[in-house]
N, C-alpha and C positions, 0 to 999 in steps of 0.2 A: 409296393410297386408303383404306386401312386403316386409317392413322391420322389421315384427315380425318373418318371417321364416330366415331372414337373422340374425339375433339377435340370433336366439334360434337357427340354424342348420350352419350356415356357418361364423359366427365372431369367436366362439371358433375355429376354425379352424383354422381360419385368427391368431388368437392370438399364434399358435402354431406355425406356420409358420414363425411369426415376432422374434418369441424367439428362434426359431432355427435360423433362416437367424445372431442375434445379437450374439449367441455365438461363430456360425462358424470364424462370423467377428471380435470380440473380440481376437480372437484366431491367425486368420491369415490375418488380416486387409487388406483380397483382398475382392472387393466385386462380381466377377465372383465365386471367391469359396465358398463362403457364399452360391449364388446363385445355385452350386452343391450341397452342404451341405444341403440345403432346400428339396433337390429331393432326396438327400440319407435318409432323415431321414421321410419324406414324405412314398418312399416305403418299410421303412423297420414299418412304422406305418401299411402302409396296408398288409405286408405278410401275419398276419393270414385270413383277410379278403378274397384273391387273394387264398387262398389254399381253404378258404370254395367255394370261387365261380367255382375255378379249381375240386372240389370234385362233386358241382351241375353240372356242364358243362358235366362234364363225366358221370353222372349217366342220366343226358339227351342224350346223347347220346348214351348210352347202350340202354335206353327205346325204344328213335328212330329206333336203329339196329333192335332190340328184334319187336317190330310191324309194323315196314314196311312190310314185310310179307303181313301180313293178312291187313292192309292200301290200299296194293297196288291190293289185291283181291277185295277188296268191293267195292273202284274206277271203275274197270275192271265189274263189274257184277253190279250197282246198280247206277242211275243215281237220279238226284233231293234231292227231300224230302225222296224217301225214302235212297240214300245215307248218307244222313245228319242223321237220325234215324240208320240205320244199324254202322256208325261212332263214334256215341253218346254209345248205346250199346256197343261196343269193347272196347270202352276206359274207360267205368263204371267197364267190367268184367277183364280189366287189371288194374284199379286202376289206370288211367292215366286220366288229364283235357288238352286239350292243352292250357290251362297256364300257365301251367308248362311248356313252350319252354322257357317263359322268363329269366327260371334260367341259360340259357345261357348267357342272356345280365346282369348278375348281376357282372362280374369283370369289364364291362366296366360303367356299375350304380357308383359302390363305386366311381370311379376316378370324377366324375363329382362335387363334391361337394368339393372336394379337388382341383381339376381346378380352380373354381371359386372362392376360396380362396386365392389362389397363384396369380391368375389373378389381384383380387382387390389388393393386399399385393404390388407384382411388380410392378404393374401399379400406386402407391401411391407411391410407395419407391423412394424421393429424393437421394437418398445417390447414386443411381445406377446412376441417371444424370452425364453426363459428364465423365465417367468411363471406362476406355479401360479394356479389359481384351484378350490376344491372340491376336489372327488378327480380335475382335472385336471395335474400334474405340470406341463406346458409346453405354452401358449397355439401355441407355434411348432413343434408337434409334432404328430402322431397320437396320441391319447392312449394306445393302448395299454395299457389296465388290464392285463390279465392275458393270458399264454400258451398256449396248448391244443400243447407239445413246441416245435415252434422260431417256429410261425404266433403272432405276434402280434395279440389279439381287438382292437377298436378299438371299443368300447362306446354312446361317444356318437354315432358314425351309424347302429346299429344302435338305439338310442333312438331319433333323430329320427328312423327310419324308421316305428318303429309309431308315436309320435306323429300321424306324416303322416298314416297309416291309419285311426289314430282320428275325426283331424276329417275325414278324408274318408268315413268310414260315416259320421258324424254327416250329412253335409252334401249326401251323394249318396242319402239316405231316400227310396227314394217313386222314385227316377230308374231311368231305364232301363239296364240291363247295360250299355249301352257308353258309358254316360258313366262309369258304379265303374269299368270295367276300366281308363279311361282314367287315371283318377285314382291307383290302385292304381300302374298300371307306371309312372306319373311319378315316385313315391314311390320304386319297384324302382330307378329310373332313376336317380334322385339318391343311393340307399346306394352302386349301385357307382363314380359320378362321385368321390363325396363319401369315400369310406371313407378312402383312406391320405392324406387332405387333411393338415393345421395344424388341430388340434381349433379353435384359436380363428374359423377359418372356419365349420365342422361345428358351434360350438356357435352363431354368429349363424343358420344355419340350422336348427338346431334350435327356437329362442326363435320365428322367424318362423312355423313348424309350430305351436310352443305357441299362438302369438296369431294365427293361423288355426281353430287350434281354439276358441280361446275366441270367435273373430269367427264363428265357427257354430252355437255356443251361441247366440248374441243372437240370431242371425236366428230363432233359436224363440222368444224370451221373447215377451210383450206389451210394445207399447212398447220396443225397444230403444233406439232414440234418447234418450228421455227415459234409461233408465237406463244409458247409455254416457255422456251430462253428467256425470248425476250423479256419476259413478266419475271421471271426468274431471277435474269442479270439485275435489273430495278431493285427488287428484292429485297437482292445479293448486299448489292451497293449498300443503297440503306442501313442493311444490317450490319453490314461491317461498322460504318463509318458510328454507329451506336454504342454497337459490343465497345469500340475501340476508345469512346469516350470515360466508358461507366468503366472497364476492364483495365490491369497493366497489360502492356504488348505481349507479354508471354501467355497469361492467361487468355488473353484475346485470339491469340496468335491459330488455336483446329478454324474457330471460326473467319477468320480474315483468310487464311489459307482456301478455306471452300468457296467462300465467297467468290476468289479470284481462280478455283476450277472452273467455276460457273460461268462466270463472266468471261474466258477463257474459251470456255468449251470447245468450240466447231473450231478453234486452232490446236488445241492438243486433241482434239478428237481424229484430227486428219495425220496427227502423229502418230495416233494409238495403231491405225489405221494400218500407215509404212511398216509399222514396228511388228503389228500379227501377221500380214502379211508378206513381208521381205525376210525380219531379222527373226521371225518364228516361225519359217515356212516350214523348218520340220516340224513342232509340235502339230501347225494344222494339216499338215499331210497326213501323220498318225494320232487316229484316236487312242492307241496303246499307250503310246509316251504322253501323250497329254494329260490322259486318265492318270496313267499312274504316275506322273509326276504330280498331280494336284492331292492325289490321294496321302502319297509319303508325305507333301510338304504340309497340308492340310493338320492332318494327322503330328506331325513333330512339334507344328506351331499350338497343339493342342495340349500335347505331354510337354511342353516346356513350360507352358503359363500354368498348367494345371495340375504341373507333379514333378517336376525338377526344380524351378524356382519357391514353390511353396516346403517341398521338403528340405532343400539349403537353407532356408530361411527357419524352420523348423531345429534341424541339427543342428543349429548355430547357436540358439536360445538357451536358457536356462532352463538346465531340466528338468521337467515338469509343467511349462507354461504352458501346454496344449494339452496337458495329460487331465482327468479328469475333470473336465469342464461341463456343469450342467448333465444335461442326461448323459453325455457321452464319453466313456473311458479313456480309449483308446486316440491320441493323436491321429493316427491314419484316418477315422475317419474323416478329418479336414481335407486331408488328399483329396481321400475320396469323393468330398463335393467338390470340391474344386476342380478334378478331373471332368465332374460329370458340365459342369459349368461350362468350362473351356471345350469338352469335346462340341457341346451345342452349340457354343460360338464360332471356334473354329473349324467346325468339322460337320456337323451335324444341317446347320442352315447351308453354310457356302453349297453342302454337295447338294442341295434339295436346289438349291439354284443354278449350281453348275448341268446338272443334269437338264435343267429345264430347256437350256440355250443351246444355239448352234455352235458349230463346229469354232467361228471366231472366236465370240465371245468364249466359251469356250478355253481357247489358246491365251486369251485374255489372263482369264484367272488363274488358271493352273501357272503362269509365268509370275504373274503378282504374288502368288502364295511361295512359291518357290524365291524370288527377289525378297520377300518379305520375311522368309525363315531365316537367311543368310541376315540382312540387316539386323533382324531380332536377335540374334544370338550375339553379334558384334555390341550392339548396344548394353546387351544384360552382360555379358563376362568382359567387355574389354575397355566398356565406360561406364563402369556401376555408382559411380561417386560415391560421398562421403558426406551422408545425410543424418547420418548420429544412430542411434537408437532406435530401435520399434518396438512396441508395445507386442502382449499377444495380438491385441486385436486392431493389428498393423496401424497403428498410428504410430508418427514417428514423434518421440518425445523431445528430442531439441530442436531449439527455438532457432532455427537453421534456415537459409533461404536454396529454394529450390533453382535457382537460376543460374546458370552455368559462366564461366569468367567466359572473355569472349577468345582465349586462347583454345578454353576447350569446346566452343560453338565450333571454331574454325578447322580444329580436327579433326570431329564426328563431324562434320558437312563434309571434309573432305574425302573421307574414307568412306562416310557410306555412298556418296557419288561416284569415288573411284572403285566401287564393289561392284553400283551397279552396271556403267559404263564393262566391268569384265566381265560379269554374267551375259549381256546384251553381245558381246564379242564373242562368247563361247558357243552362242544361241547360231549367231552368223554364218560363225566358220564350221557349224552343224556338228559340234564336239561332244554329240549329246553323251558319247561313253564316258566322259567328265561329270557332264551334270547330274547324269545318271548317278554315278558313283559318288558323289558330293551327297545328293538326297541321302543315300543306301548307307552312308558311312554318319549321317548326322541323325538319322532315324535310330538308328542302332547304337550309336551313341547314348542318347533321348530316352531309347527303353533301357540302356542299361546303367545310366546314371537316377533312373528312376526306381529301378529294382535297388540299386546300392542303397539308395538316402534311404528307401519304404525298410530295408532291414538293419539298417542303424537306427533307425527310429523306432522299430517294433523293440531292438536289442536297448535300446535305452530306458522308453520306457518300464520291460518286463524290471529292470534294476529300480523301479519307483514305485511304495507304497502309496496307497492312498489316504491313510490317516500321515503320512508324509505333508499331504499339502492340504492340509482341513487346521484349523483350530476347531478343537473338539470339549476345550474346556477354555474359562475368562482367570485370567490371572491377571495379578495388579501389574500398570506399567508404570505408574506415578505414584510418587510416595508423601508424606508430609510428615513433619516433625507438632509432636504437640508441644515440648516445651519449649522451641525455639522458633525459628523465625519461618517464615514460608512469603514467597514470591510469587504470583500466579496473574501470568498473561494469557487470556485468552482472545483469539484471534477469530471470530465469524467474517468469513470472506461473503463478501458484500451485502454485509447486515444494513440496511439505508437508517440514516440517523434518523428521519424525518417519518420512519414508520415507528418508532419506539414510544411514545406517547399514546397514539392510537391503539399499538399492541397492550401494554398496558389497560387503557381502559378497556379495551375489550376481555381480558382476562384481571380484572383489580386482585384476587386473590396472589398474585405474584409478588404485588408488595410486602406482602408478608415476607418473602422468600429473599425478596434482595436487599435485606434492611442495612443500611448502612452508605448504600449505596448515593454516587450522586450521577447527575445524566447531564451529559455537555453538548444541547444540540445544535450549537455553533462551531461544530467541528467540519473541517476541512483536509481532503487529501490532496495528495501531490500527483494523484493520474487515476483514470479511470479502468487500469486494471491492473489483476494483481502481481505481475511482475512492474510496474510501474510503484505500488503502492507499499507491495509488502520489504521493502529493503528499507523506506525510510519509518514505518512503522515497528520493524526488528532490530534498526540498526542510527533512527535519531537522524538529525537533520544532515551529517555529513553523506547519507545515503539515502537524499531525494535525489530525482532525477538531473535537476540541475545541477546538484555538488558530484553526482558522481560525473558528468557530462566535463568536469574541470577537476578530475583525477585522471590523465589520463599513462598513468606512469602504469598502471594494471590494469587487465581486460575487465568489462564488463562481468563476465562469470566470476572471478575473483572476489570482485567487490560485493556483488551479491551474497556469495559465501560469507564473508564477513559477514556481512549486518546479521545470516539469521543464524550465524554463531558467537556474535559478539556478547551480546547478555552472559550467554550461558557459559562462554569462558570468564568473564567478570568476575559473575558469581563464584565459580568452581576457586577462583584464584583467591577468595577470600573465604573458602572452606564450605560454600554452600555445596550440596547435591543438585547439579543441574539436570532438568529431563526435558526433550524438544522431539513435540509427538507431531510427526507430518508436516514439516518445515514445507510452506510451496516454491517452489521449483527449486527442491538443491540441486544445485551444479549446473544450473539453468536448465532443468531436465525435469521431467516430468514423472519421472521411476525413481524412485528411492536411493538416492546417491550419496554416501554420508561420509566420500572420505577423507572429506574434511575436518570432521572430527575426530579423526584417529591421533592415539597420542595422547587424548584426555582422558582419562580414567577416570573420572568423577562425572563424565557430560553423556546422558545416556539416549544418544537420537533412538526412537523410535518409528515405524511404518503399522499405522493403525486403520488407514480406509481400506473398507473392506473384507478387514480379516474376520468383521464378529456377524457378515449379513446374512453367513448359512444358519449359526444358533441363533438369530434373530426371528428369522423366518421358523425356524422349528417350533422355538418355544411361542410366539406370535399365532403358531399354526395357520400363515400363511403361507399360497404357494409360491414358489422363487421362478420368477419369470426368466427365460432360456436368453437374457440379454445379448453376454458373453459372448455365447455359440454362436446366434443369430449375428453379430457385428463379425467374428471370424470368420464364418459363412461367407457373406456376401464382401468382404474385404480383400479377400485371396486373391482372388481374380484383378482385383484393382491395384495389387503389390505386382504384380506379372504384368500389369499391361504397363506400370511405371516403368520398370525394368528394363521394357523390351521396346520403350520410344526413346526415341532421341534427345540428349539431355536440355535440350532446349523445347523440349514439349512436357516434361515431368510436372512443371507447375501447376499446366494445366488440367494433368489426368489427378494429380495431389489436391486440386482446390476445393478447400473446405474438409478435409478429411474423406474426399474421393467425393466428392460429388452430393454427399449427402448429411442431412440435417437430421437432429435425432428425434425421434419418435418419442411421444408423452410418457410410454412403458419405459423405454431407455435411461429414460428423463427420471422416472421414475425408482428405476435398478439405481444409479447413481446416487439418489436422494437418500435409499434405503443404506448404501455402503457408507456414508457418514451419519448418518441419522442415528445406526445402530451402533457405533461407537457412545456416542450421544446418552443414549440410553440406557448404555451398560457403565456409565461412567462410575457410579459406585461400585462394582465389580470389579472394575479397573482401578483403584485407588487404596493404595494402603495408608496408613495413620503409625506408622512403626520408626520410622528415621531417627537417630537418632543424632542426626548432624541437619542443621538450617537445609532449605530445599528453593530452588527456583524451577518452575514449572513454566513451560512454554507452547502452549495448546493451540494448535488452529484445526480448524473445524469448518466443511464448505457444504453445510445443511441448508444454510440459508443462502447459498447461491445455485447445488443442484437440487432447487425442490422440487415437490409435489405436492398436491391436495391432500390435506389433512381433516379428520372427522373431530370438532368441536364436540364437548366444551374441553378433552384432554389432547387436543389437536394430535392423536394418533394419526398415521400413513393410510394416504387408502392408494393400495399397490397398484390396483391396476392404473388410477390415475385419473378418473375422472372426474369432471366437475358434475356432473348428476347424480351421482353416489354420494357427496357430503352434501349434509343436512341445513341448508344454507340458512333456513330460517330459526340456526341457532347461533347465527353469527350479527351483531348488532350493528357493528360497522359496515352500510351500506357500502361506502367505496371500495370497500376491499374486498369485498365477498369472494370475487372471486378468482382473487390474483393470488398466486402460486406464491407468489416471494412471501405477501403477507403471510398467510399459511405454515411456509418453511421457517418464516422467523419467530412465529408463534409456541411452533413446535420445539424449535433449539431452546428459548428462554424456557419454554416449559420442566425440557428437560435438566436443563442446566439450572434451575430452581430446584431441582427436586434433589440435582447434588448438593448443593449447596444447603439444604436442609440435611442431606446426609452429612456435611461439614460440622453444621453445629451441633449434632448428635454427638460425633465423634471429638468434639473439644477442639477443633482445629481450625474456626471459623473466626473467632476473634483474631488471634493471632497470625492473620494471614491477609496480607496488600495481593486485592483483587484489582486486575483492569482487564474489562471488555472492552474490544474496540475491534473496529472492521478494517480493511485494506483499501476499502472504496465502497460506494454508493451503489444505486440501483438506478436505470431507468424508467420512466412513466409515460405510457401515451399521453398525459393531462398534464400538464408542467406544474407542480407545488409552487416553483419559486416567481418572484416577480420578477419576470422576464428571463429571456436568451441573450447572453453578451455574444454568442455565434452558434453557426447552425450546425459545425462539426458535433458537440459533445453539448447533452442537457446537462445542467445542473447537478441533477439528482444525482448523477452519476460521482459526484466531490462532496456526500453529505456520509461518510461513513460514522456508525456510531463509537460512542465512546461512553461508557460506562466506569467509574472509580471506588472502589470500598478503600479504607485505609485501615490500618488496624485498631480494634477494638472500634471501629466505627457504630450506630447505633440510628435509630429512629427511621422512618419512613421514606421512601427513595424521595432526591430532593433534585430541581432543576435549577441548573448553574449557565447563563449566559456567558460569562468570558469564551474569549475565540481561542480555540484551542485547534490543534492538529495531531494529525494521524503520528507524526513523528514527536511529538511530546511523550509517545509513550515508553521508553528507556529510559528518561529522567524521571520519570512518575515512578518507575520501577526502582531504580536506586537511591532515588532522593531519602538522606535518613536510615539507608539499611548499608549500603558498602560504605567503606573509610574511603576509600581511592577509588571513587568510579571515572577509572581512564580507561578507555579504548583501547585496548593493547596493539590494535592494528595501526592505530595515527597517533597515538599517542594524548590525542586531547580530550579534555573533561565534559564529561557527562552532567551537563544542569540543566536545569529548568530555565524558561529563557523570560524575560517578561514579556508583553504584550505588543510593545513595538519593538525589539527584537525579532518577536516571530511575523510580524510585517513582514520586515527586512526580506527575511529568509524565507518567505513562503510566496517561490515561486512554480508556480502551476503546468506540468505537461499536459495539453489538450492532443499528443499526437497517439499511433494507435497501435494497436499491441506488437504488431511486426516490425515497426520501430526500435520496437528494442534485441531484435535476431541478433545472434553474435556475430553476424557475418555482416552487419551494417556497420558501415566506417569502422571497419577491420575488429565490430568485436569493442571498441576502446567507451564508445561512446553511443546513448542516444539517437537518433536520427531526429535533427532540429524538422520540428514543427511551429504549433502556434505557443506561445508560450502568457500564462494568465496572471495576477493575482489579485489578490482581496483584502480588503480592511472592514474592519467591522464587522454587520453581521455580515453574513455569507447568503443569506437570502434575498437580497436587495439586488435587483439589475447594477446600479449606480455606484454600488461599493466592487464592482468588478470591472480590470481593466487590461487588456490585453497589452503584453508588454513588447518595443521590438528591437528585434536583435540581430546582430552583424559581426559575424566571424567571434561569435561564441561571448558576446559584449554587451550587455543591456543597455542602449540608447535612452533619449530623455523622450518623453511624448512627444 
């Protein structure tokens, strides 16, 4: 029951709070001002609340004035029952209950729900870990300034507590003792709740205090209204002209829009005005139609975000992607939160507010909900666009731009203006038996297209087992031949080259493991991420970004295809067994899309992240963290409000994957879906083929990591860095970076196959290349110097590791400059007769060293760059463009190259 009130009255909250804390941060990537930013828009959310309860508080206390009088006579003259009766009477012929004293605790009611919002939000919020802010040391601490012997003082609750005190003299002036005492011990009340908190909680409670107190200054000025605009439009201004620098205009665009309500105001205020009063003069006439027009619209805009759009989206999927998820069976229950979500957002707060106001305001909302049903519905079924795919857990998987051509900006502007304009005319001409019937015929709609999807959905599931959607046992997906040849590319997506020496020395027993091997840490890639890196690494220098950017005869998606099927058709075509486990982004997409390889019956794509993390966690006897559910949950609701805005505002409800960043446990669940691939790689591998084999493995351990427990760098789930054992790890700089960790882990595991290799005979005879997609980031730059301030270095150092066959003796370090796309000639060089491309026809070699000069030119632009939907899909979107001679570490061997309608210039 607990968590249906929390679901329905305090996660919409929670969700408002997270999207405020991410924009503030987005903006000014501090996380103390984020954590202001939360409390300024926190109470500029409850101003109107805080004026009704400022308006109850006083008229309670006029009453109080007005019959202490005669209170204080009947106390004085009438004892017992008959007091209690004589008390009863006075308060009947004054029209007064003493229940009504509680309208006095109703400014400090509203805050409480809003507390416990913030509370949960802060006290979840990773990102505040380890974060100084001021003479704060860690957001995710007490702050603990200073010691008085072993008691540690905690400073900032002991501020926000006179703060409290202040604006409560200020604000309690002139009032009776037991409204200060009340105020006072609330304040007592919150230092000792508050004191051994997460400063970063204590200090959004302190800022609240601040801008209470400054909210009680105003109510002295003259005119506060007028000079709370004014401070406001300033604001405004500023803010926009910011958001609008750091932001694209689309994303910018909720914000620059409020800005200019603001700034605005008392001229569409004197509109709103005309409009409740002239063109709604029948809703404010009747409270009947008003009510219950706010009520159906309320209510429909709640079952459509909450249980029509999320079950179409449901029905539409593959069956079984909502079915037995984490603790939860049944699909519906997704509804079901999601219902309870939206009813709280759209139905549950609006009415606790619409009730509070008069009759206008009032007429206000009930018209805005009702205009706002009609829009929503026009936006979700009749401009839904064509954003590709969704994940269960509503991410949309292609690399697709949310931004609307400007044919269909001008259509949706047009119609939803020309809706509104005839709602406003129907309002006019007092046709309420129209509007009436519009509501009555779209509610009824709402509930019965919600009833339909909820039993197609119950009827789909009942046809779905649940060892249906489990692996329940490890069968091999990759094979090898012992007396023939074997090919083995393995792909760690953004293994950093520049930690592989380190790693090493911190575990020496691995040499044992990788003998043969040699480490190239002069390697360089072609972009710093893996849709930039991984085509020229699958697919050789004619699928860097640059040579695809001068293909322009086929899409973008096309050409990607290629490269991470070209090997394995090579292979297959000179009688090898091809296998390509988790190719990244087939068909630019981010779900498992392989049909591009249909047709080859020798080439076996395989989908392995993830499938082995429930027997992971069993046999580990670890528990499996409710990630899944948890990002469904709270996602639902952000699929229904994209839906139901105008398609020139999706960008901005979409930004970032809705507004939010993932949590360390998230971070964590991820690490563990490739990890345990990882670990089960002997289980996965047979030794049986009987035909040559090219194997094509990528693996993203070492880009979603987590903290790992040394010295066998196992997981530690929940994800903390206080839980591993630091003082078993020798390498001061890395102690306690996640990447290190995650890379430690993969090579660990990936040693221990590779000792199952040579058990099983198959280790000689078998040309290994490890090599990554791209590098990693460092706060501390490794290299000598920045050639520019868009992309570090580190981010172009991916590794590369080579066994060759029957190779022998101790891992060995090789200087020459090498790259990410040398790795398909490495692969064939020696083993096919005809390594040609079957897609362009040209040969597959090894290039020498100024050659790969030549050719190695560098994308420094950024991952949405490469969206299909930039310059139609064909090409790149020109950014900075780099390259390098020599070593790769050197500022001075790196030179930005520039270019004009697709043409490398001379310096």
């Amino acid at each position: 029951m607990s968590n249906f009130f929390y679901t329905l009255i305090i996660y919409p909250l929670y969700q408002i709070i997270e999207v405020v804390y991410r924009v503030f941060f987005e903006i000014c990537k501090n996380e103390g001002i984020s954590i202001i930013g939360v409390s300024i828009a926190v109470t500029l959310l409850c101003l109107p609340l805080y004026a009704v309860a400022e308006n109850w508080q006083q008229i309670e206390r006029n009453t109080q004035k007005k019959l202490a009088p005669g209170i204080e006579r009947i106390k004085k003259t009438f004892k017992g029952d008959e007091q209690y009766m004589m008390l009863t009477t006075f308060y009947r012929q004054n029209h007064y209950h003493p229940m009504m004293a509680l309208r006095s605790s109703f400014g400090l009611l509203i805050q409480i729900p809003f507390f416990i919002a913030a509370y949960s939000y802060l006290s979840n919020n990773h990102d505040i870990i380890g974060k100084s802010f001021l003479f704060i040391n860690d957001l995710g601490k007490a702050d603990a300034l200073f010691s008085i012997g072993n008691f540690p003082v905690n400073v900032l609750p002991v501020a926000m507590t006179l703060i409290n005190i202040i604006a409560g003299a200020i604000y309690t002036k002139g009032f009776p003792v037991k409204e200060k005492i009340q105020i006072y011990g609330m304040a007592l009340l919150f230092l000792i709740i508050l004191y051994g908190s997460p400063s970063g909680l204590v200090l959004y409670w302190t800022m609240n205090n601040v801008f209470s107190l400054v909210k009680n200054i105003f109510y002295k000025l003259k005119n506060p209204i007028k000079v709370f605009w004014i401070m406001m439009s300033i604001f405004a201004g500023f803010a926009s002209v910011f958001v609008f620098a750091k932001m694209n205009p689309f994303q910018a665009s909720p914000v620059i829009l409020l800005a200019v309500m603001i700034i605005t105001a008392p001229i569409w205020l004197r509109g709103v005005h005309f409009i409740i009063t002239d063109v709604l003069k029948d809703l404010l006439d009747s409270n009947q139609k008003r009510t219950g027009l706010f009520i159906f619209s309320a209510l429909s805009i709640a079952i459509l975000t909450g249980i029509v759009i999320p079950s179409f989206l449901i029905t539409a999927s593959t069956a079984g992607d909502y079915a037995y998820i984490d603790n939860y069976t049944t699909p519906l229950y997704f509804v079901y939160n999601s219902t309870l979500q939206c009813m709280g957002l759209f139905f549950l707060w609006p009415a606790a507010v619409y009730f509070l106001f008069g009759k206008k305001i009032q007429t206000g909302i009930s018209a805005v909900f009702f205009i706002g049903l009609i829009l929503s519905l026009i936006n979700a079924f009749c401009f839904q666009g064509d954003y590709g795919n969704v994940s269960p857990e509503l991410v949309f998987t292609e690399h697709k731009s949310f931004k609307p051509s400007m044919m269909m900006f001008l259509i949706n502007s047009a119609v939803l203006l020309g809706t509104v304009i005839f709602i406003l005319f129907l309002f006019k001409k007092r046709l309420f038996i129209a509007i009436n019937a519009l509501s009555s015929i779209v509610f009824i709609a709402m509930a019965g297209l919600s009833f339909i999807n909820c039993i197609r959905i119950q009827n789909d599931f009942k046809k779905i087992e649940k060892n249906e959607l489990q692996i329940t046992d490890i069968k091999p997906i990759i094979n090898f031949s012992k007396t023939g040849k074997n090919v083995l590319i393995f792909m760690l997506d953004r293994a950093a080259g520049y930690l592989i020496e380190d790693a090493f020395a911190e575990c020496p027993e691995m040499s044992e493991q990788y003998t043969g091997f040699t480490f190239y840490p002069n390697t360089i890639s072609f972009g710093s991420w893996t849709i930039q890196g991984a085509p020229g690494l699958y697919g050789g220098y004619e699928y860097t970004p640059w040579s695809m950017n001068h293909r322009r005869d086929i899409p973008m998606q096309e050409k990607h295809n290629q490269a991470l099927s070209m090997l394995a058709f090579m292979f297959e075509n000179e009688g090898f067994s091809s296998y390509v486990i988790d190719p990244p982004y087939p068909n630019y997409d981010t779900t498992p899309v392989f049909s591009f390889f249909d047709g080859h019956t020798d080439v076996h794509p395989v989908e392995a992240i993830g499938k082995y993390s429930d027997i992971w966690y069993t046999q580990n006897n670890y528990e499996k963290l409710p990630i899944k559910s948890m990002l469904i949950k709270r996602n639902f609701i952000w699929f229904s409000l994209f839906k139901i805005v105008p398609p020139v505002l999706r960008s901005a409800v979409h930004y970032q994957d809705w507004w939010s960043s993932p949590t360390a446990t998230e971070s964590v669940s991820d690490f563990i879906n490739r990890y345990s691939v990882l670990d089960f790689l002997p289980k996965l591998t047979a030794v049986n083929s009987d035909k040559d084999c090219f194997i094509f493995f990528d693996n993203e351990s070492t880009h979603d990591t987590g903290y790992c427990q040394p010295p066998e760098y196992t997981p530690i789930v929940r994800g903390g860095v206080s839980e591993v054992q630091l003082d078993l790890i020798k390498n001061e700089r890395w102690k306690e970076d996640r990447g290190f960790h995650g890379l430690l882990a993969s090579l660990k595991r990936i040693g221990e196959w590779l000792e199952f290799l040579k058990e099983n005979d198959v280790y000689d005879n078998t040309r290994i290349i490890i090599v990554a997609d791209h590098g990693s980031n460092q706060t501390s730059p490794l290299f000598d110097g920045e050639p520019t301030e868009k992309r570090n270095l580190e981010w172009f150092n991916p590794m590369l590791m080579v066994k060759d066959f029957y190779a022998a003796g101790t891992l060995k370090q090789d200087d020459t400059f090498m790259t990410q796309a040398d790795t398909p000639a490495l692969a064939v060089t020696d083993v096919l007769k005809n390594p040609i491309n079957p897609f362009t026809g040209n040969e597959i070699k090894l290039l020498s060293t100024e050659e790969k000069y030549k050719n190695t030119i560098i994308s420094f632009s950024k991952a949405n760059a490469v969206r299909s939907t930039v310059n139609n899909g064909y090409k790149i979107q020109d950014d900075d463009w780099f390259t390098v001679t020599g070593s790769i570490f050197k500022k001075d061997n790196w030179k930005q190259l520039k270019v004009q309608n697709d043409v490398l210039l001379e310096e």
